[in-house]
C-alpha positions in Angstrom: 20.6 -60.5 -41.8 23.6 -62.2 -41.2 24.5 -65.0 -43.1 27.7 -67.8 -43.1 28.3 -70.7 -45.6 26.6 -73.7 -45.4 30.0 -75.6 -45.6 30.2 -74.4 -41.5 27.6 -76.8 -40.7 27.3 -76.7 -37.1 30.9 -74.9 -36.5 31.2 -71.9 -34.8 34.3 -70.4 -36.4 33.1 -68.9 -39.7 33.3 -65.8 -41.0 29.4 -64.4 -41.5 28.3 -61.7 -44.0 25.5 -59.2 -44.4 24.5 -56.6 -46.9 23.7 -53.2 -45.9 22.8 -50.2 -48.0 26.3 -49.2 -48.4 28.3 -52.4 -48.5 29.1 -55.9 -47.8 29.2 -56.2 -44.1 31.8 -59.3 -42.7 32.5 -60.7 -39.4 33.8 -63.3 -36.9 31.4 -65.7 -35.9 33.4 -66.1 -32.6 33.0 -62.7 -31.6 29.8 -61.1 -33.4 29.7 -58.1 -31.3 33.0 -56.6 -32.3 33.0 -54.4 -35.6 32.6 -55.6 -39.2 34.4 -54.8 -41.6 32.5 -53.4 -44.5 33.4 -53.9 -48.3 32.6 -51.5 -51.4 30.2 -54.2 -53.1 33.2 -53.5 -56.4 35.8 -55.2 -53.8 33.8 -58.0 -52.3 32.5 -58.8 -55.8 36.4 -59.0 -56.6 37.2 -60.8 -53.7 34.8 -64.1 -54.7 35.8 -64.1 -58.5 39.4 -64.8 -56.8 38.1 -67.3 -54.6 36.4 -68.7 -57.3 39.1 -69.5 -59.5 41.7 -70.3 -57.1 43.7 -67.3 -57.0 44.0 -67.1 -53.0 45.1 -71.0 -52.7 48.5 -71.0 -50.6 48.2 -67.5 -49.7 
């Protein structure tokens, strides 16, 4: 099941997520039926933590 954040509201360009069995699935809203690209749950886990704290501001 594919999921995007509910700060998209009604937008169409958002990135969407899904967990599989072997990792973090994400994609393109805008085009859904091109590949994901799939994250070892260690990496996507890392990923928010830097979000979270701010570390990816400016980049």
């Amino acid at each position: 099941m594919w999921r995007r954040s509910s700060r998209c509201g009604n937008e169409n360009e958002c990135v969407e997520v899904a967990v599989s069995q072997d990792c973090v699935l994400a994609r393109d809203s805008k085009v859904p039926a091109r590949s994901a690209l799939c994250f070892t749950t260690a990496v996507w886990t890392d990923f928010l933590q830097a979000v979270r704290v701010g570390e990816l501001e400016g980049s």
